[in-house]
C-alpha positions in Angstrom: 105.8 190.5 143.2 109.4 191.5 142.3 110.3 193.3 139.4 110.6 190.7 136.4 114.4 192.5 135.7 115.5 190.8 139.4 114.0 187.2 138.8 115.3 187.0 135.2 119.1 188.3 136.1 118.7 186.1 138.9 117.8 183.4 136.2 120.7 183.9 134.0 123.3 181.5 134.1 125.7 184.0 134.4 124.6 185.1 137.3 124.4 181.8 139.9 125.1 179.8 136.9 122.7 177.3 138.4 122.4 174.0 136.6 124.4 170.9 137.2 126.0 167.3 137.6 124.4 164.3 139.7 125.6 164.3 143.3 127.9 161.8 142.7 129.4 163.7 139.7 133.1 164.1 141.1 135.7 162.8 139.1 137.8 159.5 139.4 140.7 160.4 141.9 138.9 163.3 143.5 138.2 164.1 146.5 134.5 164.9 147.2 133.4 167.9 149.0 132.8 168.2 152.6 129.2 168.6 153.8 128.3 170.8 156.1 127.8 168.9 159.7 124.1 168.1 160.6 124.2 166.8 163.9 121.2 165.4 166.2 121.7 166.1 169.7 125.6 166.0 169.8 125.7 162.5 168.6 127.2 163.2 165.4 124.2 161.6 163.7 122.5 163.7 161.1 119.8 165.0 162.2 116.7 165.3 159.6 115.5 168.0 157.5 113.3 169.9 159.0 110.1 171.1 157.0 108.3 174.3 156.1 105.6 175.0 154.6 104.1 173.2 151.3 103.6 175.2 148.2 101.8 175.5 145.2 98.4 175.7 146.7 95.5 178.9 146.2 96.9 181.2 148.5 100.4 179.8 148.9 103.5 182.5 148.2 103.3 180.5 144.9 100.3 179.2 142.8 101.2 176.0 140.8 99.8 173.2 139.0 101.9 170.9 142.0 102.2 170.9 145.5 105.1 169.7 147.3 106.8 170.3 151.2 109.5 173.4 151.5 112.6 172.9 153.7 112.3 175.0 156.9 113.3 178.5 155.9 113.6 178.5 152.5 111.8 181.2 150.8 109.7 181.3 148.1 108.6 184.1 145.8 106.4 184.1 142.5 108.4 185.6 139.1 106.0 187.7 137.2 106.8 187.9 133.8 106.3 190.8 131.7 105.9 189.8 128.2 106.7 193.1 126.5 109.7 193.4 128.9 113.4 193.6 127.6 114.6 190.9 129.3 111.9 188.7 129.2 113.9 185.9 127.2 116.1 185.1 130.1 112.7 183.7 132.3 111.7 181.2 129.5 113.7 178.0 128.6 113.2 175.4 126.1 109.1 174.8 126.5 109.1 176.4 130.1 108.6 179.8 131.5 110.0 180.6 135.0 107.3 181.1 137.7 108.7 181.1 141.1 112.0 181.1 142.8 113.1 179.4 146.3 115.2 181.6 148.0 118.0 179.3 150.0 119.7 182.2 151.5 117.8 182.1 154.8 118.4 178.5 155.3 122.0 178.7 154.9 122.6 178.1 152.0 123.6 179.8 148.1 121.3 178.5 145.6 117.4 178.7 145.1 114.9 176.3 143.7 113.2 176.9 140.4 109.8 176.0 139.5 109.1 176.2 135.7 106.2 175.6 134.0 104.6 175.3 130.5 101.1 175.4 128.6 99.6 174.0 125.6 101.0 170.5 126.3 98.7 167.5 126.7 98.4 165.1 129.3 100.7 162.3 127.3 103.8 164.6 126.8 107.3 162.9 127.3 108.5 164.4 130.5 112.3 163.6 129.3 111.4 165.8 126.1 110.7 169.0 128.1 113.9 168.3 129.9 116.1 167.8 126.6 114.4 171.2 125.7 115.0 172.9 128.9 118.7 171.7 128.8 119.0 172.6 125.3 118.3 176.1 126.0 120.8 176.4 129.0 124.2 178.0 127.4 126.6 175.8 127.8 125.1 172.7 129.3 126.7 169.8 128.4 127.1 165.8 130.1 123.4 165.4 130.4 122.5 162.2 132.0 118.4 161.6 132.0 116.6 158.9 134.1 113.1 157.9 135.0 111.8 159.3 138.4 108.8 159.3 140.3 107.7 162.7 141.9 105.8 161.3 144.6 103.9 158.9 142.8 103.8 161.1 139.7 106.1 159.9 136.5 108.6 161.8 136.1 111.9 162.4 134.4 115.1 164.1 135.9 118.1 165.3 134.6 121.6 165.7 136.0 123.9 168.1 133.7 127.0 170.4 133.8 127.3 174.3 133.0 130.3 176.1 132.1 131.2 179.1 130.8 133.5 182.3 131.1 132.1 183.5 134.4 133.0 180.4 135.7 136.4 178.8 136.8 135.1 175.2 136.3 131.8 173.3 135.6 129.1 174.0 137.6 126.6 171.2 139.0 122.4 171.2 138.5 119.5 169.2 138.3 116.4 169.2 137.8 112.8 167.2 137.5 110.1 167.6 135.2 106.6 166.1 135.0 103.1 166.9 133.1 99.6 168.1 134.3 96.7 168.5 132.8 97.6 172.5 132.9 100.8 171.6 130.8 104.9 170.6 132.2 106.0 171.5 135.1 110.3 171.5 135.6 111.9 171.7 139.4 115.2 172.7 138.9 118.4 173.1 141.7 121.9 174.4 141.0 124.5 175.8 143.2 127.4 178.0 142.1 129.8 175.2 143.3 129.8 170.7 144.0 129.5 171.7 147.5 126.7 173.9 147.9 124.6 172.3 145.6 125.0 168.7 147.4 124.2 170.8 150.7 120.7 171.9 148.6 120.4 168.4 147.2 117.9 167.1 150.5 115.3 169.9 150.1 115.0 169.2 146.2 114.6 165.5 147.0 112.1 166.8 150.0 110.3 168.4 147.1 110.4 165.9 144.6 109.0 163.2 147.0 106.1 165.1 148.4 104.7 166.8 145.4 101.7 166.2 144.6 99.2 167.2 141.6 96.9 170.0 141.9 
């Protein structure tokens, strides 16, 4: 377990400023990002993304309510969050409390999954609602776009939003996917400090989103 003073910083929009615009967010006229190159074999095809471990399990680096596939080296560690510490405020937004945190680093890249999750909601709570919260509580989030999703064959609701702010020189991109369990809402959520990186992340949230499964 890391020290709840790391994850939380880590958390703060200041400090990746994680949170985000769809992948096709770039603006009329602009030019979109380059990807990074993922080639098969010298073809020039791309090749596909490879896959780690799953998560969520008893016993996995992270114990959830879900389960769903990892991209190959991207590392996963659980949040522990003190309530009586100081900076405790910074690991909960809107209904949510942040539990884990996917390290992209060692794949490559500079970003992390976040899995959130909630209690004391029932079975029938409006996905979209605990995304509208979660959004809500991010400082300066702003042209949220909200849409139906299945996570694997779980109903679901995702968002696409942007983040700005003083540490930041222009909008920042995110996005994020939340269902319910019978142990209460669960939010995925991908940033990026920048278009580019984030739409280089973008395959191993969908990876996630399309194999999770309930508990």
């Amino acid at each position: 377990m890391r020290s709840v003073l790391r994850a939380v910083l880590a958390a703060g929009p200041a400090a990746l400023a994680l949170a985000g615009c769809s992948a096709d967010g770039v603006g009329a006229g602009s030019k979109a990002p380059a990807e990074r190159p993922a080639v098969d074999g010298g073809t020039g095809t791309k090749a596909p993304l490879a896959k780690g471990p799953r998560l969520g399990a008893a016993g996995s680096a992270c114990e959830l309510p879900v389960t769903f596939d990892l991209a190959a080296d991207w590392e996963p560690e659980a949040v522990d969050v003190d309530p009586g510490a100081d900076f405790t405020a910074l690991a909960e937004q809107g209904t949510v409390v942040l539990v884990c945190e996917i390290d992209a680093k060692p794949a490559g890249h500079i970003g992390y999954l976040r899995v959130w999750t909630g209690t004391g909601a029932g079975p029938d709570t409006d996905p979209k609602a605990v995304l509208e919260a979660f959004v809500a509580d991010e400082p300066g989030a702003g042209e949220a776009v909200y849409t139906p999703v299945k996570a694997g064959s779980v109903a679901a609701a995702e968002v696409t939003y942007t983040v700005g702010g003083e540490a930041r020189d222009e909008p920042g991109p995110g996005r994020a996917f939340a269902l319910t369990t019978p142990e209460g809402p669960v939010v995925v959520h991908l940033g990026g400090p920048d278009l580019e990186e984030h739409r280089r992340m973008l395959p191993a949230y969908e990876l996630a989103k399309k194999s999770l499964r309930l508990n």
